[in-house]
C-alpha positions as CSV (number, residue, x, y, z in Angstrom):
1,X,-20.9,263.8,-30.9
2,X,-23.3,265.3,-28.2
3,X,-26.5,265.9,-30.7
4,X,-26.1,262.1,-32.2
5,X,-25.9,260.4,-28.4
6,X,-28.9,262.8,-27.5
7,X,-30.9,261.3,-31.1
8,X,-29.7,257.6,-30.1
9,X,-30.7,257.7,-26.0
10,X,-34.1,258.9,-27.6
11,X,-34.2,256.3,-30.0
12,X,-33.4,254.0,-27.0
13,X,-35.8,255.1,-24.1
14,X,-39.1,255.3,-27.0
15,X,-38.2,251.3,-28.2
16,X,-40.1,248.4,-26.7
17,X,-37.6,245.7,-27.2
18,X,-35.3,244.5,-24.7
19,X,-31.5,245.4,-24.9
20,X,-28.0,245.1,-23.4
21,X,-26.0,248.5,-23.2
22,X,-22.4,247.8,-23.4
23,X,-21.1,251.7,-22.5
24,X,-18.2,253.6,-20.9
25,X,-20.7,256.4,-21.0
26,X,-22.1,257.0,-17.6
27,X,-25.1,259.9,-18.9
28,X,-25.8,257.6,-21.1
29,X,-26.3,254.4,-19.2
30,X,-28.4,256.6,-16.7
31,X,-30.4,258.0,-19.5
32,X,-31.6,254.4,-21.4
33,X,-31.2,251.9,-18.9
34,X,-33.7,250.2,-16.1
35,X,-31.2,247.3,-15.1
36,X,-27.4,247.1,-14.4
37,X,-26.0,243.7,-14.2
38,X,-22.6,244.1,-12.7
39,X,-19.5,242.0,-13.7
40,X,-16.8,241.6,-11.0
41,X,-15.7,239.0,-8.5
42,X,-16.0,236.4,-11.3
43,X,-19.8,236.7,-10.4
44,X,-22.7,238.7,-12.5
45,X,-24.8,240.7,-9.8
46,X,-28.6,242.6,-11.0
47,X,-29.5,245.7,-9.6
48,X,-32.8,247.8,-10.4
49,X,-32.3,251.6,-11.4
50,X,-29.9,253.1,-13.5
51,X,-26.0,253.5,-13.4
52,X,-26.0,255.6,-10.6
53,X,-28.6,253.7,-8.4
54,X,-26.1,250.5,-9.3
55,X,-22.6,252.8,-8.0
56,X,-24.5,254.0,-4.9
57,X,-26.0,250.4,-3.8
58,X,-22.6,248.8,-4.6
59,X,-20.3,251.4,-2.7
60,X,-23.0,250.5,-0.1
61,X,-22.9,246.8,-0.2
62,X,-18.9,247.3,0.1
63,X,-18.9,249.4,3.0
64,X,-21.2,247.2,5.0
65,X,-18.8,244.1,4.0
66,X,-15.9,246.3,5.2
67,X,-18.1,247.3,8.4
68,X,-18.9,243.7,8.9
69,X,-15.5,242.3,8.7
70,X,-14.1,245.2,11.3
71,X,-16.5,244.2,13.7
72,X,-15.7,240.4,13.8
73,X,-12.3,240.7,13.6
74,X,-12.4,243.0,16.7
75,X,-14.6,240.5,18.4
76,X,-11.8,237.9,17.6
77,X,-9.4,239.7,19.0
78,X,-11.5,240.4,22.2
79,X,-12.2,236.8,22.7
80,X,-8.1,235.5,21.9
81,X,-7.1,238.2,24.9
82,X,-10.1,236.7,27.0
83,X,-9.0,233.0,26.7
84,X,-5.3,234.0,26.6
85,X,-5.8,235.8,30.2
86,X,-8.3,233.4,31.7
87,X,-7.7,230.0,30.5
88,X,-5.4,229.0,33.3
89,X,-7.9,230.5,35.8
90,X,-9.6,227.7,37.4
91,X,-12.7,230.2,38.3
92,X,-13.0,231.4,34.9
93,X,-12.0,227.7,33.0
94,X,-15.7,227.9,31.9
95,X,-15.7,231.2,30.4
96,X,-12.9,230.9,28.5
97,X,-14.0,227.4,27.2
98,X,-17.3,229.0,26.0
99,X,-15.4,231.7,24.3
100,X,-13.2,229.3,22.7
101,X,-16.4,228.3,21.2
102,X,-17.4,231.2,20.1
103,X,-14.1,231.9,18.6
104,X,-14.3,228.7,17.0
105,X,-17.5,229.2,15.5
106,X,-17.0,233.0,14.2
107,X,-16.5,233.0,10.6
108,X,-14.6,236.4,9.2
109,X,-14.9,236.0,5.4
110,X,-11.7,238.0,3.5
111,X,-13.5,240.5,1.3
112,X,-13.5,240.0,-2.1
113,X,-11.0,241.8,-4.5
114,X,-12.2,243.6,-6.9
115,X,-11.2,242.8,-10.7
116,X,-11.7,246.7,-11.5
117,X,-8.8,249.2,-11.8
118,X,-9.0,252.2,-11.6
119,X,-6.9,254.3,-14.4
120,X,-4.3,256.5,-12.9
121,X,-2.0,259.1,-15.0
122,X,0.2,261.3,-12.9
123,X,1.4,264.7,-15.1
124,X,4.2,266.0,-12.8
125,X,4.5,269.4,-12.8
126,X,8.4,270.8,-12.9
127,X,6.7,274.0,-11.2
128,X,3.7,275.5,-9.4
129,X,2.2,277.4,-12.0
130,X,1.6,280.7,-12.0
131,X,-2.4,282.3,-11.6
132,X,-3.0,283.5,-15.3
133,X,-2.3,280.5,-17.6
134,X,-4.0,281.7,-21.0
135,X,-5.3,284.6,-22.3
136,X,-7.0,284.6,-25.8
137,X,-7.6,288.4,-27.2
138,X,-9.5,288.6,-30.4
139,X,-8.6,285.5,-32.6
140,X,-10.0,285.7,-36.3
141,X,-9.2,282.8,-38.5
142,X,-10.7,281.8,-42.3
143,X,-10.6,279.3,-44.5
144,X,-10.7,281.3,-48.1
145,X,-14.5,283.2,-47.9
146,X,-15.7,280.7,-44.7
147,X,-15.1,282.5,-41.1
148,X,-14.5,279.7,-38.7
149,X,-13.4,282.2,-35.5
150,X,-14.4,285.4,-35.3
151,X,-13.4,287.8,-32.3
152,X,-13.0,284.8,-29.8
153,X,-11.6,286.1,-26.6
154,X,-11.3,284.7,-23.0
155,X,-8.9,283.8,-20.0
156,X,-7.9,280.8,-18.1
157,X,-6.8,280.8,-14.8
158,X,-5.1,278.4,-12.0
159,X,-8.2,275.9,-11.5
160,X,-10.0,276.5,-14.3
161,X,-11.4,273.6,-16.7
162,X,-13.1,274.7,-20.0
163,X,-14.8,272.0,-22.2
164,X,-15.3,272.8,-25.7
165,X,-18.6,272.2,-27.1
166,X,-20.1,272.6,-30.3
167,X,-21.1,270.7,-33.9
168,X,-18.5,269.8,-36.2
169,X,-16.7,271.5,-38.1
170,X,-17.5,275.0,-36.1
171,X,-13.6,275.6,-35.1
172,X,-13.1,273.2,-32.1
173,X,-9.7,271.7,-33.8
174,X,-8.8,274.7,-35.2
175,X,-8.4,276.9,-32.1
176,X,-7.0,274.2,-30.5
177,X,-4.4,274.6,-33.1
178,X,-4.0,278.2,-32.7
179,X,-3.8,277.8,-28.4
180,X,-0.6,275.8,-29.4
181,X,1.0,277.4,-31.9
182,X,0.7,274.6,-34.3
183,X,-1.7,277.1,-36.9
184,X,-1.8,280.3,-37.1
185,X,-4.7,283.1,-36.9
186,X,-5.5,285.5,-39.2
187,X,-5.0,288.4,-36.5
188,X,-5.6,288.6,-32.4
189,X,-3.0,286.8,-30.0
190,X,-2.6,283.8,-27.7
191,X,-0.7,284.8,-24.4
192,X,0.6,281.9,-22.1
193,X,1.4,282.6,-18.8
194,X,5.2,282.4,-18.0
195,X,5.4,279.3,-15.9
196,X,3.2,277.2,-18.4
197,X,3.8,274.6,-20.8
198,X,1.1,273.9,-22.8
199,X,1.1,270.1,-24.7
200,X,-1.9,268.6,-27.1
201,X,-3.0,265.9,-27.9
202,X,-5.2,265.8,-31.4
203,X,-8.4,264.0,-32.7
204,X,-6.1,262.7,-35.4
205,X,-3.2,260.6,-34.3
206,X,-1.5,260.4,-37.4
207,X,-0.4,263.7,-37.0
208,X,1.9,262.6,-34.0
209,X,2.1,258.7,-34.3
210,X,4.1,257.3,-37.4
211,X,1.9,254.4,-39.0
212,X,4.3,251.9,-38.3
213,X,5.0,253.0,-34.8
214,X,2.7,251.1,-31.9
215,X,1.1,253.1,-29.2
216,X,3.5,251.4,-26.6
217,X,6.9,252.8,-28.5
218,X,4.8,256.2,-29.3
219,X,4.6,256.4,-25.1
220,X,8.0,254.7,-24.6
221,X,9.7,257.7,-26.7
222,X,8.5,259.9,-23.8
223,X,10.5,258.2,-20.9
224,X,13.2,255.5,-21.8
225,X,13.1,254.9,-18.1
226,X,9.8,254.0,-17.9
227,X,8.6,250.7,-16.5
228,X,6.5,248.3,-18.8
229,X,3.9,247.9,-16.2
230,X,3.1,251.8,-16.2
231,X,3.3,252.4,-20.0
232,X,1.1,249.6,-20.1
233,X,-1.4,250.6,-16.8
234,X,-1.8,254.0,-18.8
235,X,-2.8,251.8,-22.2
């Protein structure tokens, strides 16, 4: 949770040693690291600073390669139209034999590929929805004398994105529950818009994913249609 990765990048950044992060956590990386060392193109490659120092020097270092290779390949293509045109011309035999030399000497080097992929999961909407999505008036929910929610109310509307923050065990799970119908509250009301249909995912898989199911069925059950390669891409 967000108070124990604030104790351990504390713990981190105040110790003396020397250590290697291994993280998907970008805030993180940025808060407790000096170094990157960046694996792709079957090479390891050091750069000074911190995760966001490494993606702005790298995007950099790609551009120029890309800027690099544009530039000779439209100077190749410059010098083939020069010989093509003038190679026959016995007043410009010269010139086209010194740019067939500088053809021959130009080296365009492909650019690497990258071994990174980028995730990509497409929801398709069946509709444009609508401008109110969700609106939460007054939910109240206990657990025997302990109140977990009391009074929450708010909206959600077309473009909105709300995170949910907080300690365990304050009512996270549980109004997530509520939102979809899957508990119920004590009293208030959950309105979705008309054109919306909500889905969840929980903390606790077992809820939705028989033990003796694998992930790859779980997903498969969704689309028979699917192709291996995307049930796998979105793995």
């Amino acid at each position: 949770d967000i108070d124990t990765i604030g104790w351990l990048e504390n713990q981190l950044q105040h110790h003396d040693g020397t250590m290697v992060v291994i993280s998907h956590d970008r805030h993180f990386l940025n808060a407790v690291c000096t170094n990157i060392l960046d694996v792709d193109f079957k090479k390891i490659r050091e750069f000074s600073g911190t995760y966001d120092d490494w993606y702005i020097a790298s995007t950099l270092i790609a551009k120029q390669q890309q800027t690099d290779v544009s530039k000779k390949q439209k100077e190749k293509e410059e010098l083939e139209k020069f010989i093509a045109r003038f190679s026959a011309n016995a007043s410009k035999a010269k010139q086209a034999t010194s740019r067939q030399k500088q053809l021959d000497k130009l080296d365009i080097q492909a650019i690497e590929v990258s071994s990174r992929r980028d995730p990509s999961i497409i929801f398709r909407q069946k509709r444009e929805v609508g401008k109110e999505l969700l609106t939460v008036k007054n939910i109240c929910k206990s657990y025997g004398d302990k109140v977990v929610l009391n009074d929450i109310s708010f909206t959600l509307e077309k473009g909105d994105k709300i995170a949910l923050i907080g300690p365990n065990g304050v009512g996270k799970t549980t109004l997530c529950e509520i939102l979809v119908g899957n508990l119920q509250a004590d009293s208030g009301e959950v309105l979705w818009g008309a054109t919306i249909q909500n889905s969840y995912f929980p903390q606790n898989t077992t809820d939705i994913i028989n033990g003796d199911m694998t992930l790859y069925d779980w997903l498969r059950g969704f689309d028979r249609d699917a192709d291996i390669g995307e049930i796998r891409n979105c793995l």
